[in-house]
N, C-alpha and C positions, 0 to 999 in steps of 0.2 A: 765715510765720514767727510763733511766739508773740508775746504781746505781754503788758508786766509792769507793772503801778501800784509807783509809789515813793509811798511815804505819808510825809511831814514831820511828825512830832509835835515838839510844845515843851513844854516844863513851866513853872511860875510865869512866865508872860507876860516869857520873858527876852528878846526881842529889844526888846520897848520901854524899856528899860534901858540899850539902847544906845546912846550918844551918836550923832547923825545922822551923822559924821563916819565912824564904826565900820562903821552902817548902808548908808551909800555903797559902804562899800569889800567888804562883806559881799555887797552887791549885784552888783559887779564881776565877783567870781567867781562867783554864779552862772551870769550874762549866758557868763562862759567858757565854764563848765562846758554850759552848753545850748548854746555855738557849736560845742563837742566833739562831742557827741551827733550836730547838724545834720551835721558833715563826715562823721561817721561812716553815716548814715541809718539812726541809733538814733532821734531821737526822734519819738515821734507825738504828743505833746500835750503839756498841763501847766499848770498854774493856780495861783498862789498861793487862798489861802485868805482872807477879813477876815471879820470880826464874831466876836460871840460862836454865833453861831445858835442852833439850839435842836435838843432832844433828846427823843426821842419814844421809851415806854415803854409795855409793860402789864407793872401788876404788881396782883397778885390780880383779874387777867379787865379792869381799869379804864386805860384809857388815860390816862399820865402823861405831861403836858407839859412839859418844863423852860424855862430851863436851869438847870441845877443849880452854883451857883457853889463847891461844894467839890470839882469835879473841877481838876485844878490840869494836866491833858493835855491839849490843843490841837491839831487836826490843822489844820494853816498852810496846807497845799500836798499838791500831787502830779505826777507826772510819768508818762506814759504811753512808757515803752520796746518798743522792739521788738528780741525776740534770740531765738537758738537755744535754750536754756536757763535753767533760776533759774542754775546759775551764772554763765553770764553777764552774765546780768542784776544780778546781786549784785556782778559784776566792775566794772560802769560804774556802779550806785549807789555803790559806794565813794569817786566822787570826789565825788558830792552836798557842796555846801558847807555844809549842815545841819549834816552830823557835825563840821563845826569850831567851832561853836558853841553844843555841848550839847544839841540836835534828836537825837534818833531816828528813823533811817530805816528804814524797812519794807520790804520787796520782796517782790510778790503775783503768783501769776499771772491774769490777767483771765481769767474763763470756767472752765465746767466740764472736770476733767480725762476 
């Protein structure tokens, strides 16, 4: 069966804004949201994201090292699904708990078509 990267983007570093109280409970439902996935034997992986890390470029032949602090998108996390289809796969990203707090969810399919 195919298998789909969910990609978590954030914008202006919103979840550290969030009172830890917030953050628990933000947590909670993910912790669901991935026990959903296991019952279902949707998920194959998945990683939160930390640091800033770093961004690697050529621009005019020259290899540019960042990071570059006016990007203000963050990719936090990801999730590795397994499903018949993108739309399925788009079916079970929809309950990602990102999108309840202003994250952008992706869904890719892994591998060439």
């Amino acid at each position: 069966m195919p298998q789909f990267i969910v990609l978590m983007t954030e914008n202006d570093n919103a979840w550290s804004k969030f009172p830890p109280a917030e953050q628990e409970r933000l947590l909670k439902k993910y912790f669901a949201w991935v026990d959903e996935l296991k019952k279902a034997d949707r998920l194959r992986g998945g990683e939160p994201l930390g640091g800033p890390g770093r961004v690697l470029r050529m621009v005019g032949g020259k290899l540019v090292d960042g990071p570059f602090t006016e990007t203000k998108e963050v990719l936090t996390g990801f999730f590795i699904l397994e499903a018949k289809d993108l739309d399925q796969a788009t079916e079970l990203a929809k309950g990602c708990p990102a999108l309840g707090h202003g994250e952008t969810v992706t869904v890719r399919p892994i591998g060439h078509l």
